[in-house]
N, C-alpha and C positions, 0 to 999 in steps of 0.2 A: 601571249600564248594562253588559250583555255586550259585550265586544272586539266589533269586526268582523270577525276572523276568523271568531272563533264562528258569529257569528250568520250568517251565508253560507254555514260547510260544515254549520248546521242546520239551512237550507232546500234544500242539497241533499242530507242525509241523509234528511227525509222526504218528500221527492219522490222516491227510489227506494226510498223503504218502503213504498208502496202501504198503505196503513193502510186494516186491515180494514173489513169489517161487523160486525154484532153478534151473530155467530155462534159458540157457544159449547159446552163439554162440560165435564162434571165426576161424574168417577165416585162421587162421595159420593149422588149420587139416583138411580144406577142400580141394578137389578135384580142382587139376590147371584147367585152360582151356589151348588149344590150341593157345590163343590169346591174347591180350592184350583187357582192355574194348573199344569197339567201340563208346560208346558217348565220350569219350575224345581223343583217338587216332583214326588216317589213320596208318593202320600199326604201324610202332613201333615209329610212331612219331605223339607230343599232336596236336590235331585242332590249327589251331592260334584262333581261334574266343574263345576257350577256356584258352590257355593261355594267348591273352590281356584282358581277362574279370580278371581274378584273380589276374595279376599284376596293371591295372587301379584301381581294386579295394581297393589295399593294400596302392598304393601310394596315390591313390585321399584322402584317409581317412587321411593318415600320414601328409599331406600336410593343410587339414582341421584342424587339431591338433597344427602346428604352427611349424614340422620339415619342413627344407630345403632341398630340391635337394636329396630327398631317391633315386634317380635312380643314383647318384654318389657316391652310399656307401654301397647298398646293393645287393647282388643276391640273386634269391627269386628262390628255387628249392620245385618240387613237391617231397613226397616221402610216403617209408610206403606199405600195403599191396594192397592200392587202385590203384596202379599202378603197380603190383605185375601181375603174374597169377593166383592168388588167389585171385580176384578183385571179383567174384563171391558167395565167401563164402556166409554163410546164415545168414549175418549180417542185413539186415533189408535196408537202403536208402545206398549208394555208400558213402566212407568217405575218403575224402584226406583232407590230414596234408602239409601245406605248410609252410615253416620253413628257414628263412632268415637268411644268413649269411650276417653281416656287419663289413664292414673295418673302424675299430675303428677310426684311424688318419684322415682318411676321412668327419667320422661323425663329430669328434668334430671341425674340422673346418666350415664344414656349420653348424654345430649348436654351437659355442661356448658358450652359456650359460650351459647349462644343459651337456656341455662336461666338464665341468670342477667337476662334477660330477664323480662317479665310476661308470666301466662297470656295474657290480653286479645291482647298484642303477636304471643306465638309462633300465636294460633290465626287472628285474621286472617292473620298471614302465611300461614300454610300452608293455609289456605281459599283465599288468591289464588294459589297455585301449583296449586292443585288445579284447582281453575274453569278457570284459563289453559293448563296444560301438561296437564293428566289426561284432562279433560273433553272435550274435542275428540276424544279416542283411542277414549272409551267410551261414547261417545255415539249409537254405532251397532253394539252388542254381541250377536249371536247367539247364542241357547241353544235347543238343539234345534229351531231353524227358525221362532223367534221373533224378532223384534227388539226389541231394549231401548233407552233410555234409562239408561244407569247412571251416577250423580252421586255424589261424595261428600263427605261436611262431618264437620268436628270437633264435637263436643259440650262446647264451653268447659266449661258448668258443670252438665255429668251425664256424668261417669265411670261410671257406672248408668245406664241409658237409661231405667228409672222415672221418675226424675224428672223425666221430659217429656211424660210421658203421651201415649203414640204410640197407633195403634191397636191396632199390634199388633209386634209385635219378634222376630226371629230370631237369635241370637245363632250367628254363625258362627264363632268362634273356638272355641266348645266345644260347636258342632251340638246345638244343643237350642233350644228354643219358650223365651223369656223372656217373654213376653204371648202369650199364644196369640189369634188374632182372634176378634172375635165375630159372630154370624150375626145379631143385631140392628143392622140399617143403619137410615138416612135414609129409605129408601128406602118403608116401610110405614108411616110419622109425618109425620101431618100437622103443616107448618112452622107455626112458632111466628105468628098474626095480628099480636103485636106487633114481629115482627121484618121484617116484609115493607116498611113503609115508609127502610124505610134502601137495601134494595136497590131498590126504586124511584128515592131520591134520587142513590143509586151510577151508576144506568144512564141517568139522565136528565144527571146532571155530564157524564157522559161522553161522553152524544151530543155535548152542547152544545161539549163543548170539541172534540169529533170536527172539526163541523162549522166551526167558529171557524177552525182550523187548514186544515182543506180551502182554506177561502171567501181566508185568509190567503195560503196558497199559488198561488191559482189569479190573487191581483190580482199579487204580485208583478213578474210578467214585463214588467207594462204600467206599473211604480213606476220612477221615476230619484228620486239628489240625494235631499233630504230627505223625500219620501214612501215610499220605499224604505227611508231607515233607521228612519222610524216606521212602518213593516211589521213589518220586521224583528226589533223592539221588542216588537211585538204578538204576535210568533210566538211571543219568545223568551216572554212574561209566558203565553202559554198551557199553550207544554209545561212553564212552570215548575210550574204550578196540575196538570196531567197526571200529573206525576212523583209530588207532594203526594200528590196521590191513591191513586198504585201504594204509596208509603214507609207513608199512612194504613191502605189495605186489608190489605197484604200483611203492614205489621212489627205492625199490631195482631194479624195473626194468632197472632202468639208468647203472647201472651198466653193464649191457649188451652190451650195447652200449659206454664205456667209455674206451678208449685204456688204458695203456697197456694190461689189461687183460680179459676184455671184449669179449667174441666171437659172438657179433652180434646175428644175426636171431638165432642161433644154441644155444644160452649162455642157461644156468641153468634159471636165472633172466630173460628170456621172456619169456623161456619155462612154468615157473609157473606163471607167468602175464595171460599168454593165454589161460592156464585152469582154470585156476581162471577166467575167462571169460566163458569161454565153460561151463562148471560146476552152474555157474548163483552165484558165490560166486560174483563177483565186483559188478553185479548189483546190490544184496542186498545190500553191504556195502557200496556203493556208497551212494542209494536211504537213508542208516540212516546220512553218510555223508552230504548230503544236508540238510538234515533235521537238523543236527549239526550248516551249515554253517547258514539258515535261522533264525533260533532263535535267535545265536549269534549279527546278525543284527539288527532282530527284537528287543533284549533285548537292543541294544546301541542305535539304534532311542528311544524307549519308555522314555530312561536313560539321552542321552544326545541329542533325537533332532536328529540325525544322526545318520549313520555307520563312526564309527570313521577308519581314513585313517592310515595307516602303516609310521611307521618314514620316509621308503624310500619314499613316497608319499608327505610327510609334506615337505620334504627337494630337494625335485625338485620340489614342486609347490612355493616355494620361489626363487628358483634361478629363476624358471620362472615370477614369477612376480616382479624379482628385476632388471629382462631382460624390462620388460615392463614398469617401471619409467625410 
């Protein structure tokens, strides 16, 4: 059974989530253009004043952080549909995914503390300083009177961005096309007949638990004493199932992209990823997702004073500070 705390600041985390409808976008079925986007490329190659904005900003932060010489261990490629010819879809502000490969033997020499460390340890770490201190910065990034999204992630285990099979990959470190995109989308193929009852089952989970949770929230107010804590209970066992959900859609998407059997932009696992978008199921399940991850917080500040940090956290902030005596 979840704490009390929890479960009180999760009914008021989605009570001021206003959690959507099932309104949705996903640029994987929209209409190509004839071009690549014009605020980041000349033709089929990026501005420089946008590519040294994105690399300055990756290393000046890593560098603030206390890593050594990132421009001798990493390549830093753009990728994803924002560099796609489906950069147009009707996705809302422009989104590119910038996603580093690092050469391991490289890293742990200029950083030998935290090299002595595992891949797995040093790359969640520094994905969660990314997400947490980067991401807020660049998350509303201007190129020629566009607005971006810019995110970025480590590539644990492709120092080659091949071996993820993107759709398409710009390799900014040495300004050249590593996948060039292809002009065959979604968009003119009709979707696979046997693949349609999954996202039927997706969007239908999703009402239901939608609804469950509304209907949850709305008795509340009128619960004391022990029908309040079997509310509660109720709430918490739905966004448990919710979350399930977001962990099943979204981490099987990896698989798509994960050789040997992975088929990329084409796979089964994006294909239901991007309806699951288009449909307005991720938004929902996201928006109770957050609402998950906020309370959780909330309940460990209230508990202990803080959001308590992940083992892998605990045990690189000591190799780091055992580098610093």
């Amino acid at each position: 059974m979840a704490t009390e705390t929890y479960l009180e600041a999760l009914a008021g985390q989605l009570a001021k989530a206003e959690i959507p409808e099932f309104h949705g976008a996903s640029g994987y079925f929209s209409k190509p253009q004839d071009h690549l986007d014009p605020a980041i490329f000349d033709g089929a190659r990026i501005k420089e004043d946008v590519r040294l904005h994105i690399i300055r900003a990756l290393f000046d932060f890593w560098r603030r952080r206390g890593y050594n010489n990132p421009e001798s261990w990493t390549t830093v490629w753009l990728a994803g549909s924002g560099i796609s010819y489906q950069w147009a879809g009707d996705r809302g502000n422009g989104d590119l995914d910038v996603l580093m490969g690092i050469d391991w033997p490289t890293f742990y020499t200029a950083n030998p503390t935290p090299g002595t460390l595992g891949i797995d340890q040093i790359t969640k770490h520094i994905d969660t300083e990314l997400r947490a201190l980067l991401w807020p910065k660049t998350a509303h990034t201007v190129f020629h009177g566009k607005e971006f999204e810019v995110t970025y992630f480590v590539n644990a285990d492709a120092t080659d961005i091949r071996d993820i099979l993107p759709y398409s990959a710009y390799d900014l470190s040495h300004h050249r096309w590593t996948i060039r995109p292809s002009e065959d989308t979604a968009y003119d193929h009709a979707e696979d007949p046997q693949w349609l009852p999954y996202a039927r089952v997706d969007l239908e989970a999703a009402v239901t638990v939608r609804s469950r949770i509304l209907t949850i929230l709305n008795d509340l107010p009128y619960l004391d004493g022990p029908h309040r804590v079997t509310g509660l209970n109720r709430l918490s066992a739905a966004v448990n199932y919710a979350v399930a959900m977001m962990t099943d859609i979204h981490g099987n998407r990896r698989k798509a992209f994960t050789k040997p059997l992975g088929k990329g932009y084409w796979d089964f696992n994006n294909w239901r990823w991007q309806k699951a978008k288009q449909t307005g199921v991720v938004k929902v399940l996201s928006t109770i997702e957050h609402a998950h991850i906020q309370a959780t917080e909330a309940a460990e500040t209230a508990t202990y004073g803080a959001k308590l940090a992940s083992a892998d956290e605990l045990t690189l902030r000591a190799a780091m500070a055992y580098k610093d005596h």
